[in-house]
N, C-alpha and C positions, 0 to 999 in steps of 0.2 A: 842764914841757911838757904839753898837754892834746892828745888828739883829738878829735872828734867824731863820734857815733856815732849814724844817728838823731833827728840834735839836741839830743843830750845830752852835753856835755863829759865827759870821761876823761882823769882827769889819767895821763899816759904814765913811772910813775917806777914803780922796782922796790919790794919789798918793803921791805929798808933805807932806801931814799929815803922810803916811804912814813911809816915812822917817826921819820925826820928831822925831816922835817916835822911831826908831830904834836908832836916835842918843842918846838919853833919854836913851835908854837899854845899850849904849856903855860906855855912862858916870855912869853910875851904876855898872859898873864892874861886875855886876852878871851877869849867865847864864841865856839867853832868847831863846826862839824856835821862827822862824817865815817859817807860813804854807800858800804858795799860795793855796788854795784850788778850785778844778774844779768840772765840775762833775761825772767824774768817781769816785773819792776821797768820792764824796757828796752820791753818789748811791750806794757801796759796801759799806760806814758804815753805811747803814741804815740795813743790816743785821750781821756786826761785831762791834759785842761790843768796841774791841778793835781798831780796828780804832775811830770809835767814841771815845773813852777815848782818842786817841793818839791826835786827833782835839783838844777837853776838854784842855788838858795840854800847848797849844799852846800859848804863850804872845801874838804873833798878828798871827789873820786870816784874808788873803784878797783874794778877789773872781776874782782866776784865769780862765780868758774866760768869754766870752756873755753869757754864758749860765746859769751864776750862777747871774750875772746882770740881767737879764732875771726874773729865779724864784724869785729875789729878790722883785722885782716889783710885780709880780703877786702873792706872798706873802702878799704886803701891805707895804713892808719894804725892802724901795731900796736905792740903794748904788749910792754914788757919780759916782764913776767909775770904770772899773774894773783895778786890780792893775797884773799884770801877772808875774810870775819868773824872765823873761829878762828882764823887764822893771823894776822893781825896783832893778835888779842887778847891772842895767847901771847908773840909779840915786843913788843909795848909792856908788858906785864905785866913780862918779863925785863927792857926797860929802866928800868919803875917801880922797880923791885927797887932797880936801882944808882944811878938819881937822888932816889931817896925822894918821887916822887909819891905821893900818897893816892890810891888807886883808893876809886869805889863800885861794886858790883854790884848793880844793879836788875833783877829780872824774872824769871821761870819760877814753877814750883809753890812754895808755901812749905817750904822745906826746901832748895829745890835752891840758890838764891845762897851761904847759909850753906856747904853741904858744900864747892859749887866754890873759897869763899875756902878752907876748911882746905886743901884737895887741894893750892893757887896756894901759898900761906905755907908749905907745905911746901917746895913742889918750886922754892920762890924764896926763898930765907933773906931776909930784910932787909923782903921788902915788907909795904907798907903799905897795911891792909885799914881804909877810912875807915868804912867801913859798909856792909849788906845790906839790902834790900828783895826782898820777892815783888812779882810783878805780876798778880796780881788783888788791884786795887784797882780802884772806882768814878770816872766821870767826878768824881762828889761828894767822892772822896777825894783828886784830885791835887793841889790845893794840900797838904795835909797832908803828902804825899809828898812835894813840893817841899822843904815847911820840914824834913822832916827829911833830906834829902840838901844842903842848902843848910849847918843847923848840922856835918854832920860834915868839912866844908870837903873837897870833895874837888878835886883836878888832873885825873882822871881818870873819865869815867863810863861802861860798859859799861850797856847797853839792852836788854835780851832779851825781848820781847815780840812778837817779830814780826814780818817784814815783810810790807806796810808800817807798819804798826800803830807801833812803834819810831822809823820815820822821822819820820811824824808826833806821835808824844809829843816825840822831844829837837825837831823845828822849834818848838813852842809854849812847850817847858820848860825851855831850855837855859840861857837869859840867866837867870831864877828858880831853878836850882839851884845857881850861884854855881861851877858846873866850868868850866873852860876848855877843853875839848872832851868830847864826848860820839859815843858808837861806836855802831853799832847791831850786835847780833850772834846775833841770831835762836836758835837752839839752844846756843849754844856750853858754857852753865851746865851743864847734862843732860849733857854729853861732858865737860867736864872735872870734875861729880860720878860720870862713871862710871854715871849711869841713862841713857844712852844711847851705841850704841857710831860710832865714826866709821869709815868706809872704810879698810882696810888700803892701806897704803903702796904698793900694787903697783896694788891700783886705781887709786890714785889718780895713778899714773904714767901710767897706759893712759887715763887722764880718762876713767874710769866710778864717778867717784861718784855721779851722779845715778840709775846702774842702781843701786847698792846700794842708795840711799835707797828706792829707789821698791820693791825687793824685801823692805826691812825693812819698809815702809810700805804696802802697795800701795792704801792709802786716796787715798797721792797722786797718785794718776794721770789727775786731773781737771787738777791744778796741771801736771803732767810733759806734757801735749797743748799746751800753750804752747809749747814747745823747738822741732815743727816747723814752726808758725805765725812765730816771731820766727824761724828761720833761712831760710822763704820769704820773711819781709819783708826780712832782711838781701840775699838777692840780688837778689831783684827789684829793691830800690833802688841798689845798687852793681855788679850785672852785666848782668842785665837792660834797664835804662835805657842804660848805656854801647854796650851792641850795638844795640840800635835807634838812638842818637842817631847811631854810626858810619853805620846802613846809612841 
């Protein structure tokens, strides 16, 4: 089931579902995109085409943060739950474990993909760590990157480079890296090597982990001025509109 949001589809499945499906994308051998989408993501393609088409092209969209759970509902079209980068990296990772997918890990500082696969092979006996890349590499250097995440055959490829940055590396590089789906997961490397820490369980009950971000970070808070912007555009377009159309 999809909603739409914005005009961007959101496929409406829970977390499990959302991994059902990725297994479904792996046993098909073909190239799949998967976009946790937020709402920075959701507010800058409401003025670039191209993002929006890059959303458009995605096999699954799931609504990364409250915030997109949030408009979903106040849309009229809400979502089981939200599905977020780490969180479904850590649940497909547990079910690579038991299907013996090849995961690769591409992206972060050099060092950090390495430590995150020990940390993952640890804490998941069985898996299967296809290969590691950093991501500072040159536009000059992504073929080369290609060929080597293409030779270590992987089922599985995490993308940590950034969003959007990430979105657009697996839309150009997916079919050339020879995985059959590819995640984009922005920080997740950094938190499961432990150089960076993630929101305690209770925040993240009370959906304030954007407060913690932003007070470990408070660099981000050019990016964090977006949140009220995309939640004035969430009502204006789905409350707003509906009471003047009434009156």
């Amino acid at each position: 089931m999809e909603v739409n949001l914005l005009g961007i589809k959101i496929n409406a499945i829970s977390m499990e579902e959302s991994v059902d499906m990725v297994a479904r994308f792996i046993k098909s051998g073909r190239p799949h995109r998967v976009l946790t989408i937020n709402p920075e993501f959701l507010y800058r393609a409401q003025s670039d085409g191209e993002l929006r088409g890059l959303a458009r092209r995605a096999d699954l969209v799931t609504p990364d943060g409250v915030g997109v759970v949030w408009a979903c509902h106040l849309a009229g079209n809400s979502v089981p739950e939200r599905v977020t980068g780490i969180d479904l990296m850590l649940r497909l990772v547990e079910r690579a474990a038991r299907n013996k997918w090849r995961v690769f890990l591409l992206g972060a500082a050099p060092g950090v993909a390495g430590e995150a696969a020990a940390k993952l092979t640890s804490q998941y006996p069985g898996l299967q760590i296809a290969g590691v890349h950093h991501g500072f590499f040159s536009a000059d250097e992504e073929a080369a990157v290609n060929s080597i995440v293409r030779q270590s055959r992987p089922d599985l490829l995490f993308v940590a480079l950034g969003a959007p940055k990430q979105e657009w590396w697996i839309d150009r590089n997916i079919a050339k890296t020879g995985a059959a789906v590819a995640v984009g997961v922005g920080g997740s490397f950094d938190v499961v090597a432990g150089r960076a820490k993630r929101a305690p369980g209770w925040v993240c009950r009370l959906q304030l982990e954007w407060l913690f971000r932003l007070l470990k970070e408070p660099s981000r808070w050019r990016r964090q001025l977006v949140l009220p912007l995309f939640a004035w555009k969430v009502f204006r377009e789905y409350k707003l509109k509906k009471f003047w159309t009434k009156t």
